[in-house]
N, C-alpha and C positions, 0 to 999 in steps of 0.2 A: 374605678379600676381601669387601669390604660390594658389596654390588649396590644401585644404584640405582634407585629406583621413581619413572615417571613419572606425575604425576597429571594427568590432563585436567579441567581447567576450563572448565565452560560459563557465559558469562555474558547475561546477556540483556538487550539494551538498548531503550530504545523511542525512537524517533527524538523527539529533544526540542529545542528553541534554546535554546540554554544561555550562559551567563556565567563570567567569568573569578574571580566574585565569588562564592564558596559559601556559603551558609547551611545552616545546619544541617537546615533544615523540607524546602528543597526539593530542596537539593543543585546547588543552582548553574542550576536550570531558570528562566525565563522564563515569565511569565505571559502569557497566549496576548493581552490586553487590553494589557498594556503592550508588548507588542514591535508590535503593530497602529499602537496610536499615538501611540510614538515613535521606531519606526523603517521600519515600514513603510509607513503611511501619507504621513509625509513623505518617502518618497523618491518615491512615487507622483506627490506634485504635485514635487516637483523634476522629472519625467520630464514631466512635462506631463497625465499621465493623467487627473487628478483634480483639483479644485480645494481652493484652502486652508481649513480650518476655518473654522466659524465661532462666533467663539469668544464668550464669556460669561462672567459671573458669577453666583455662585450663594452667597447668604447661607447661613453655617454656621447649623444647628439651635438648636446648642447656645453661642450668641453668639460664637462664635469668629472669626477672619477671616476673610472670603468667599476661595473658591477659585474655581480657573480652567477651565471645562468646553468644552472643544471638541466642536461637533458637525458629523461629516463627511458628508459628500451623494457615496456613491460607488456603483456598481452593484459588484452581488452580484460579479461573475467577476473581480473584482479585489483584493477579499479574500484573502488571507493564507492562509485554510486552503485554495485554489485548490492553493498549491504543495502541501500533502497527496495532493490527487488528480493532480497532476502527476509526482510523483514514482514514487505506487503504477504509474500508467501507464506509463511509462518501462520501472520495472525489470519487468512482465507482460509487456511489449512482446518484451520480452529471453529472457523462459522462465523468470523467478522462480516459486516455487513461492506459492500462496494461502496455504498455512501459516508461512511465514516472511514474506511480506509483514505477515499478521494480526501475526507477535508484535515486527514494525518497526516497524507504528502505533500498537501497546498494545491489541488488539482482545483481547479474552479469549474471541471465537467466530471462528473460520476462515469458519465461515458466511456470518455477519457481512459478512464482507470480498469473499467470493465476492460477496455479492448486489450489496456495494455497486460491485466495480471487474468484473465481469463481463464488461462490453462493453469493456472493454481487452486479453482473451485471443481477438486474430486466429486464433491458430495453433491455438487449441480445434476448430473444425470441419475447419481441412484436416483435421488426425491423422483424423479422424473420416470423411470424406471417402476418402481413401484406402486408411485399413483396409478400407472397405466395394469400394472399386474394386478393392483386391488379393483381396478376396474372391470378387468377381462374376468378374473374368478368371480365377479356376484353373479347370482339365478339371474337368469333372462327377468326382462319385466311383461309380466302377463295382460292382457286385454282385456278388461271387462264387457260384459253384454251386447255394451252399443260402440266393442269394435275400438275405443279410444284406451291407449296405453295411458297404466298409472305414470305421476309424473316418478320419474327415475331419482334418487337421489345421490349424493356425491357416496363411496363411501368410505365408514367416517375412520377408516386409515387415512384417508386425503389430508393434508393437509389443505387450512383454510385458503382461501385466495387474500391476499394482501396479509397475512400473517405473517411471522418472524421468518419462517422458510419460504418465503415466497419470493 
């Protein structure tokens, strides 16, 4: 009888806008400059948020035919990498962990990531918050005989140290 071996594969992705259209170099990714403006910024003025380019020409260097250079007049919080921080926010909101957030964005430091989406973990101070309130409400710990305090234990509201909420 042959036994079957199951093998686990981990793949790691990094959240990218991608295309149906693969190239070899980038693998089917979008570049952060052309998906701004030609598909994001114009749905923008389609929505009314923004107004339309304004557009130009621009003599080639090297005598070639002038090309067509749009310049957009739009405030920062409507930019495209907005939905970046939008998303990291969402899924912290939820209980995602910092280190799989880091390697969703492509961040190569957890650090990184902490500093940067920080103030999107609400639930960071309750946990914190409440260990300390289940701490204050337990009975004192009492002395025996010869003077030496039982040892105290966590209690078991705490959450563990290195567990899921930690």
């Amino acid at each position: 009888m042959h036994r079957r071996v199951a093998r686990v594969v981990e793949a790691r992705a990094a959240l990218l806008v991608t295309t149906s259209h693969v190239d070899s170099v980038r693998g089917g990714a979008i570049s952060r400059d052309t998906f701004n403006d030609r598909q994001w910024k114009p749905a923008l003025v389609e929505a009314g948020l923004i107004e339309p380019p304004v557009r130009e020409w621009v003599e080639s260097k090297r005598g070639g035919k002038p090309w067509r250079r749009d310049k957009w007049e739009m405030p920062r919080e409507f930019g495209f990498h907005v939905l970046r921080h939008t998303f990291a926010g969402v899924v912290l909101a939820e209980g995602e962990t910092i280190t799989k957030l880091a390697e969703w964005l492509g961040h190569s430091d957890p650090a990184f990531t902490l500093r940067t989406y920080v103030h999107f973990m609400p639930k960071a101070g309750n946990r914190a918050r409440a260990a300390l309130g289940s701490f204050i409400s337990e009975p004192p710990v009492e002395a025996d005989a010869s003077g030496d305090a039982s040892e105290m234990d966590l209690p078991s509201s705490s959450p563990e140290i290195g567990g899921d909420d930690a």
